[in-house]
ZABA-495016 format. One record per residue (C-alpha): residue number from 1; residue in three letters; x, y, z. Coordinates in steps of 0.25 Angstrom, whole numbers. Layout:
n	res	X	Y	Z
NUM	ALA	X	Y	Z
...
***
This chain:
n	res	X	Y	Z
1	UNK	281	454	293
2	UNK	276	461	279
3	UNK	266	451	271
4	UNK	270	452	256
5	UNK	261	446	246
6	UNK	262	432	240
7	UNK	271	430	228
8	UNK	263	425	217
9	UNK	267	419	204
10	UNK	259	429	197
11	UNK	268	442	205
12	UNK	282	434	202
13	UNK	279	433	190
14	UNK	275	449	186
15	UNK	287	452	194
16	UNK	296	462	185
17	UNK	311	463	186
18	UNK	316	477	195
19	UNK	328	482	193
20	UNK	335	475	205
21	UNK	329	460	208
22	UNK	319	460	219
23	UNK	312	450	228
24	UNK	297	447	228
25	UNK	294	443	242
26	UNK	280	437	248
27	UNK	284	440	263
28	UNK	285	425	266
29	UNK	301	422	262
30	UNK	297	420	248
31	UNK	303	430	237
32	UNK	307	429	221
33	UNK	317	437	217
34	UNK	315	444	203
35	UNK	327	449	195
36	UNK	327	462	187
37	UNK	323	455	175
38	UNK	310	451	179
39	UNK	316	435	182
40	UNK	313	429	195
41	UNK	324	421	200
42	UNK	324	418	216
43	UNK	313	414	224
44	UNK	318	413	239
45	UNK	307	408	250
46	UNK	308	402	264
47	UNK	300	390	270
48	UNK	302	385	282
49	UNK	311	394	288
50	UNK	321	390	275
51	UNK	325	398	263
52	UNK	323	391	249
53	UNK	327	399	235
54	UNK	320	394	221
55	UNK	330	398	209
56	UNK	328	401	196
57	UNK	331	406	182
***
């Protein structure tokens, strides 16, 4: 398995909008998912075998 880095509060944040959304993944289930805007909207993790999402506008 490939070993991303950590997310940090600090990379989320200087994470600039593309022209199609992508993901930001740390290689251990978590990801945010930034618009073309520059906005981040989905954060999607997994713990304990379960899925969880964290919403917001």
């Amino acid at each position: 398995m490939v070993k991303l880095a950590k997310l940090t509060g600090t990379a989320i944040r200087a994470a600039k909008g593309r022209e199609k959304p992508y993901k930001m993944a740390d290689g251990g289930g978590l990801y945010i998912l930034v618009k073309p805007d520059g906005t981040r909207y989905r954060c999607n993790y997994r713990h304990a075998g379960k899925d969880g999402r964290w919403l917001w506008a």
